[in-house]
C-alpha positions in Angstrom: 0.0 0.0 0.0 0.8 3.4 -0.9 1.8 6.0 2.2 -0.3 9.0 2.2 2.9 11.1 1.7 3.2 9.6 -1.9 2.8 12.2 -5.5 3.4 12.2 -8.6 6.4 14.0 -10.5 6.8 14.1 -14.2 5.2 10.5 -14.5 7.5 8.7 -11.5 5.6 7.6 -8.5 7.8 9.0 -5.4 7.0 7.5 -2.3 8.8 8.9 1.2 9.7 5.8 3.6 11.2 6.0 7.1 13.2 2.8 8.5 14.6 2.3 12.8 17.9 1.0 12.6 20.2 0.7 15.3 23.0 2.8 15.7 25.3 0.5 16.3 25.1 -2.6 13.9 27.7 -4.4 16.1 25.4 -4.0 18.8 21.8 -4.3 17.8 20.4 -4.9 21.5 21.6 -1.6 22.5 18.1 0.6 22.5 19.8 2.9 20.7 18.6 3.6 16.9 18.1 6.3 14.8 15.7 7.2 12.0 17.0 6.5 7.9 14.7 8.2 5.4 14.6 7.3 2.0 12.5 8.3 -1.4 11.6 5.4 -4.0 11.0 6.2 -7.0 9.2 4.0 -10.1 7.6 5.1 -13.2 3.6 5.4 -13.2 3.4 2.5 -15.8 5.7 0.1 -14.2 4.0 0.7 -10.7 2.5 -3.4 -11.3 5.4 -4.8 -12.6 7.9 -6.7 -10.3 10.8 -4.6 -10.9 14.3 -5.2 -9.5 15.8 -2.7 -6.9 18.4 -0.1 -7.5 19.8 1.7 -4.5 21.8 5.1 -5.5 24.7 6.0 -2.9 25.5 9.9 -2.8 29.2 11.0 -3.1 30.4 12.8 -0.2 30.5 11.8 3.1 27.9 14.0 4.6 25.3 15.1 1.7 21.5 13.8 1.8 20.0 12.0 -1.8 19.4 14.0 -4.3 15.6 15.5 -4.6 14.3 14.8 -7.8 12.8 17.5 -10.0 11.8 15.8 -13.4 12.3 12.6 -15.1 15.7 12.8 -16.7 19.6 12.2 -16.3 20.2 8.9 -14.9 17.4 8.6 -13.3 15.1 8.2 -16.4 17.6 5.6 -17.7 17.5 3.5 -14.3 13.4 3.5 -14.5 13.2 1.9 -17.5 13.9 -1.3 -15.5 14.5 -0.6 -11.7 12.4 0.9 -8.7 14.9 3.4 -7.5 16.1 4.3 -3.6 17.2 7.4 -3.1 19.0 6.7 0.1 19.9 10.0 3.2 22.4 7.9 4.5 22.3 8.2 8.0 23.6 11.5 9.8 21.9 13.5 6.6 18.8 14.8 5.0 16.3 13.2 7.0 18.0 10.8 8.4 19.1 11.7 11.9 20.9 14.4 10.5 23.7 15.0 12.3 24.3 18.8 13.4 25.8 20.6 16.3 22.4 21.5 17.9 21.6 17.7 17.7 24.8 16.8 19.6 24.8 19.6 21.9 23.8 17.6 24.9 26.8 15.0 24.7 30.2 15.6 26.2 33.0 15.9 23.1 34.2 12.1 23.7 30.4 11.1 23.3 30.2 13.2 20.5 33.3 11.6 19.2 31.8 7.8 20.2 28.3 8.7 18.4 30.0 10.3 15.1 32.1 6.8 15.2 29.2 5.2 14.1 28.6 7.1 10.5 30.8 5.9 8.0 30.6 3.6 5.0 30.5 0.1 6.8 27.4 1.5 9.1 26.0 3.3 5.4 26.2 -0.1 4.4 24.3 -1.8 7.0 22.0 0.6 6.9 21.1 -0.2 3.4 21.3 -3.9 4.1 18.8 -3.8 6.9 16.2 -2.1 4.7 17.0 -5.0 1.4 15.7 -7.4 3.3 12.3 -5.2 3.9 12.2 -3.9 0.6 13.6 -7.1 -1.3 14.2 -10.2 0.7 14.2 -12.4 -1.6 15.8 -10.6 -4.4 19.4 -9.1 -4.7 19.0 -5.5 -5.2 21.7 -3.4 -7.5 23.6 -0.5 -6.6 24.9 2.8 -8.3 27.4 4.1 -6.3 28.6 8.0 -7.2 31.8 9.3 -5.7 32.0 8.4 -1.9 28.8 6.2 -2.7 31.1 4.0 -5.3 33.2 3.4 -1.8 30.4 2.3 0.0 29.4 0.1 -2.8 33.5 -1.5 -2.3 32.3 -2.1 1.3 29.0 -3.4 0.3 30.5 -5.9 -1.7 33.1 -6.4 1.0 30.1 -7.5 3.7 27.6 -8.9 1.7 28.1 -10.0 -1.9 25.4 -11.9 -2.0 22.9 -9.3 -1.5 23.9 -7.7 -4.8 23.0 -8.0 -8.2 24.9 -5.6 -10.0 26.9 -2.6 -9.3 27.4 0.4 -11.3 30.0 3.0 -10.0 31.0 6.7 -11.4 34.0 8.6 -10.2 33.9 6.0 -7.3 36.9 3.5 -7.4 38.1 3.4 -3.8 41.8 4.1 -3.1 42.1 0.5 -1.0 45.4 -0.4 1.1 46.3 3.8 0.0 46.4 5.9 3.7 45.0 9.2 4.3 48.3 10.9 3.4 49.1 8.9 0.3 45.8 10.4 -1.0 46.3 13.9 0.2 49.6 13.3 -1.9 48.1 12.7 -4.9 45.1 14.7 -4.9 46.8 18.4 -4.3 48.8 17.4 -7.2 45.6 17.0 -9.0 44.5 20.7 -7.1 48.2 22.1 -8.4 46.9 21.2 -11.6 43.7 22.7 -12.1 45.2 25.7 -10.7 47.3 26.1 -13.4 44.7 25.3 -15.9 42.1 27.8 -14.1 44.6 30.7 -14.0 45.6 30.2 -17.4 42.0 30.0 -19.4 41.7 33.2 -17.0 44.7 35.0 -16.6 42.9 38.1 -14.8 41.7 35.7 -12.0 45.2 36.2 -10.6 45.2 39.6 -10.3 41.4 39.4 -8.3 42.0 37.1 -6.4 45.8 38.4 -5.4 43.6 41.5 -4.5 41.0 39.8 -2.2 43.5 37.6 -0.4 45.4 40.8 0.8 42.3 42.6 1.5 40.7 39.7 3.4 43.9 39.2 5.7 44.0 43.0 6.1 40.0 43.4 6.7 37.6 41.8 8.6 35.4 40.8 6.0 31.8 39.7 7.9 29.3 37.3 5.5 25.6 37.4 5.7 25.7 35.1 8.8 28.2 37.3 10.5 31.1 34.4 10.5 34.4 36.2 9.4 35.8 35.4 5.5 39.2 34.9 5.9 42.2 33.8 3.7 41.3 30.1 4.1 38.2 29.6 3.1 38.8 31.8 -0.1 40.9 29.1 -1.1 38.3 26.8 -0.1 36.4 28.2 -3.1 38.1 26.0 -5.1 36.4 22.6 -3.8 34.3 22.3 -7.3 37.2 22.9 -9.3 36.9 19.5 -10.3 33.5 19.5 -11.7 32.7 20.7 -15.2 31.7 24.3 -15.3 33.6 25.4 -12.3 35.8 27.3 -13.9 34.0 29.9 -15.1 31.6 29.6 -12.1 34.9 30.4 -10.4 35.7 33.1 -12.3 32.5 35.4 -12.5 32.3 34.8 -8.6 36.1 36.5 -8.4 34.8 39.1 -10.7 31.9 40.4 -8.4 34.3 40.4 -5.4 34.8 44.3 -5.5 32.6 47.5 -6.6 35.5 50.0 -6.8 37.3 49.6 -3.2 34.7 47.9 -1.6 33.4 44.3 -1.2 30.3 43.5 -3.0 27.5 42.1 -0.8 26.6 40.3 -3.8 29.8 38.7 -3.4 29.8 37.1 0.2 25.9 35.9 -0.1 27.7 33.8 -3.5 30.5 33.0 -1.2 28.3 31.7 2.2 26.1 29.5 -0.2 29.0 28.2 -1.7 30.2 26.7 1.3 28.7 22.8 3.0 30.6 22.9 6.0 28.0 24.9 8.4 25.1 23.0 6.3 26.7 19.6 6.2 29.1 19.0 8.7 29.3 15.5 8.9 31.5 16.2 5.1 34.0 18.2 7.7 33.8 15.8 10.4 34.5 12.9 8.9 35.9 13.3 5.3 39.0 11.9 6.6 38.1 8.8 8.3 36.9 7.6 5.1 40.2 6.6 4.2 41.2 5.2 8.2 41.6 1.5 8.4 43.6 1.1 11.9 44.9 4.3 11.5 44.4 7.8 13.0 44.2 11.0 9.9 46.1 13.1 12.2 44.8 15.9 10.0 46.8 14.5 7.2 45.8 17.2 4.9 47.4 19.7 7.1 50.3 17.9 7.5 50.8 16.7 3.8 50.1 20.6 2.9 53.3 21.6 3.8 54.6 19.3 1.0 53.0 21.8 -2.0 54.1 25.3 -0.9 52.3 26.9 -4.0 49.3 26.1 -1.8 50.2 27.9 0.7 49.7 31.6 0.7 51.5 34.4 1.5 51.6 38.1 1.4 53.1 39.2 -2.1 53.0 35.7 -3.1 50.1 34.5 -5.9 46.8 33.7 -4.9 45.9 29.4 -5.2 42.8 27.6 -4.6 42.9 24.5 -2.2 40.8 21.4 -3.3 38.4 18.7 -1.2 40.6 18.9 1.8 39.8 19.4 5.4 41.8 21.5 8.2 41.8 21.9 11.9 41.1 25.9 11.9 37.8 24.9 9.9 36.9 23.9 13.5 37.4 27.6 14.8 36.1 29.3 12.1 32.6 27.9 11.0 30.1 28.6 12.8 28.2 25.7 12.9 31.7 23.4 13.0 33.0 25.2 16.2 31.1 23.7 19.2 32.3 20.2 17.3 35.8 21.1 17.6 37.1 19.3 20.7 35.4 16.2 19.0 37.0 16.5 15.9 40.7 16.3 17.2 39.6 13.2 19.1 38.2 11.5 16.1 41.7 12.3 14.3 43.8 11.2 16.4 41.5 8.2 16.4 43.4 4.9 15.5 41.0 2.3 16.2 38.9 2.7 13.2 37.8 -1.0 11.8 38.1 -2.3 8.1 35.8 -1.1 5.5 37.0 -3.5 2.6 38.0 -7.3 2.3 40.6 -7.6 -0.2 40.4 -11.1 -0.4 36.4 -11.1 -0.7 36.4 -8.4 -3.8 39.6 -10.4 -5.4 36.7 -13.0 -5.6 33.9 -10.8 -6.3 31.0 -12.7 -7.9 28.9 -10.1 -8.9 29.0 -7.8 -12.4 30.5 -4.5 -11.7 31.0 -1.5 -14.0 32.8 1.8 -13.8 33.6 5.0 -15.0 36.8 5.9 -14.1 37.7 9.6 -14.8 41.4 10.3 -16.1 41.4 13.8 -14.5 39.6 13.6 -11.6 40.1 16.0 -8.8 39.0 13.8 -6.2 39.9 10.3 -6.3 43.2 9.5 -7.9 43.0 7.8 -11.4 46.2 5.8 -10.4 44.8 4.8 -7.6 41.6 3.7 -8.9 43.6 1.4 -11.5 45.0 -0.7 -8.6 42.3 -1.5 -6.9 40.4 -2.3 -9.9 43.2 -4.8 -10.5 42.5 -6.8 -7.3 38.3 -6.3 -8.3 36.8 -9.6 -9.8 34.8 -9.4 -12.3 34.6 -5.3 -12.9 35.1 -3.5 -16.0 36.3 0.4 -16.3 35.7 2.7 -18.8 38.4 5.4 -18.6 37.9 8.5 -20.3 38.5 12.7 -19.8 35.4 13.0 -21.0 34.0 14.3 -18.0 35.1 15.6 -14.9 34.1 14.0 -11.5 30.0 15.0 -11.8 29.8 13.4 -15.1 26.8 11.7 -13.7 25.1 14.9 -13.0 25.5 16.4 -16.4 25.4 13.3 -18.6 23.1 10.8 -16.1 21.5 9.3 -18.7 24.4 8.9 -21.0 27.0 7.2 -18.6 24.2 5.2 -17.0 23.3 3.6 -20.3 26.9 3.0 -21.0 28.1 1.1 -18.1 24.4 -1.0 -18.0 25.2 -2.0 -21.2 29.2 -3.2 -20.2 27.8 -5.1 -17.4 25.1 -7.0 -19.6 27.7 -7.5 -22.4 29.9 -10.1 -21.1 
């Protein structure tokens, strides 16, 4: 039966569901749960038909599903043959989000115990525990985007035999590779599209020269009254590995000043431009996501020092840092600052548990296609090469094609594409 909260977009049933799952997997006594919301979605003339399942994973860590607005991208392609669940995995969207407020009452080492319990291999049990409600006797599929194509390594890891088919993009875990090995290799990729940025706009250099200085000189006050500094100006650069950024990049370094002044135009682009006060669960635990035994120890800071054209300096060139996180984040959001005793703790954390079997996806039963981007910002291509060389039965497209949100421009496209490599075989 339908819920009441059920409508009607562009031809695609969407139907809100709420599932109680424990918080702790491990521990499934413990009266402690929390709420997971997801959306399904199936077209209006397939609503009879026994389709298979296809759960989508969001990249981050720390973003909610996306909200659909129309029938297109990949998700017209998927419901030509799946019902779709578009998953908030937990600590986001509606599912318990996860915010300071919301952990306001716990001490910063309960804070740091509770946020222990968000990353992939809880994601995944999550999304195991509502399978078997949704589909118990059927393997479900999964697309996995970004950090979702990590979750999908670990979902394979746990419980291969749960799985049909799995479809990632731009999602090719960096397995066995530690937290600084991948801070290595990505602000090379950051160093890169620096250089590309600043050349396709050589008058960037000069603005953003300009706005550094006046930002470290000035106290520069956005619409929520948290301070723009240095840092997060060359935090602006997170999306410079998506297609478009560039010149999203550049007209929002072009509105910075009206004559000698800031334009307010500016710092309301500039405060909706940044997740960390929205989504803080992408600060909190961005790291961890590549911790197996092994504290961060704030590797990007530390790795930083390594790429001294990152750094900035007065009189030196302005450059845009990438998807890394840093310990003064923690003093200068807002919303991050009452978290920041509990952040240190979770990186000096060393106790963190597997999240992959290499010996169980050397084996891997089940179909698996990817596309692997050759430039992509975020997860190195390099890196994604070696672990699909210990992934049974996986195929990768590589191409520059796209950037890392291929998926979000050409859904429909890449979708197709890697359906059809997994059926071809």
């Amino acid at each position: 039966m339908s819920s009441p909260l059920h409508y009607v977009l562009d031809g695609i049933h969407c139907e809100p569901h709420f599932f109680t799952v424990p918080l702790d997997h491990q521990r499934p006594d413990d009266e402690k749960s929390i709420t997971l919301f997801g959306r399904t979605l199936c077209r209006q003339d397939k609503l009879n038909d026994e389709l298979p399942w296809l759960l989508y994973l969001q990249g981050g860590p720390g973003f909610g599903a996306p909200r659909p607005t129309a029938s297109g991208g990949w998700i017209k392609r998927a419901l030509q043959e799946f019902r779709v669940l578009l998953l908030d995995q937990r600590g986001t969207g509606h599912s318990t989000p996860i915010n300071a407020e919301a952990l306001a009452g716990l001490t910063p080492v309960e804070q740091a115990g509770y946020l222990g319990h968000f990353r992939a291999d809880s994601i995944v049990r999550d999304a195991e525990y509502i399978r078997e409600t949704l589909s118990p006797d059927r393997p479900w599929s999964l697309l996995g985007q970004s950090f979702g194509g990590f979750c999908s390594l670990t979902y394979l890891s746990l419980f291969p035999g749960s799985l049909h088919e799995v479809y990632l993009t731009g999602g090719v875990a960096p397995i066995g590779r530690s937290a600084d090995e991948v801070y290595r290799a990505t602000y090379q990729r950051v160093a890169d599209k620096n250089r590309a940025f600043f050349a396709r706009f050589p008058h960037a250099q000069a603005i953003a020269n300009r706005l550094a200085t006046h930002l470290h000189r000035h106290d520069v006050r956005l619409p929520n009254g948290q301070r723009l500094t240095v840092e997060q100006l060359q935090q602006q650069g997170l999306d410079l590995g998506a297609s478009g950024a560039f010149e999203e990049l550049y007209y929002l370094l072009e509105d910075a000043f009206i004559g000698e002044r800031i334009n307010p135009a500016f710092l309301y682009k500039v405060q909706a431009m940044q997740p960390f006060n929205t989504n803080p669960v992408f600060a909190i635990l961005h790291e961890s996501i590549y911790c197996e035994g092994s504290a961060s120890n704030w590797a990007a800071e530390r790795v930083r020092g390594e790429y001294p054209a990152l750094a900035w300096a007065q009189g030196k060139d302005f450059a845009f840092t990438g998807e890394m996180i840093f310990p003064w984040m923690f003093e200068q959001f807002r919303e991050l600052m009452p978290l920041k005793e509990a952040a240190h703790l979770l990186a000096k954390k060393a106790d963190w548990g597997p999240l992959y079997n290499p010996a169980q996806l050397a084996k891997n039963p089940v179909p698996v296609a990817c596309a692997v981007y050759a430039e992509d910002m975020y997860v190195e291509f390099d890196y994604s090469r070696d672990t699909l060389r210990g992934l049974g039965n996986s195929r990768a497209w590589i191409t520059n094609e796209y950037e890392h949100n291929g998926l979000r421009v050409d859904g429909e496209q890449i979708l197709d594409r890697l359906i059809r490599m997994n059926r071809d075989r």
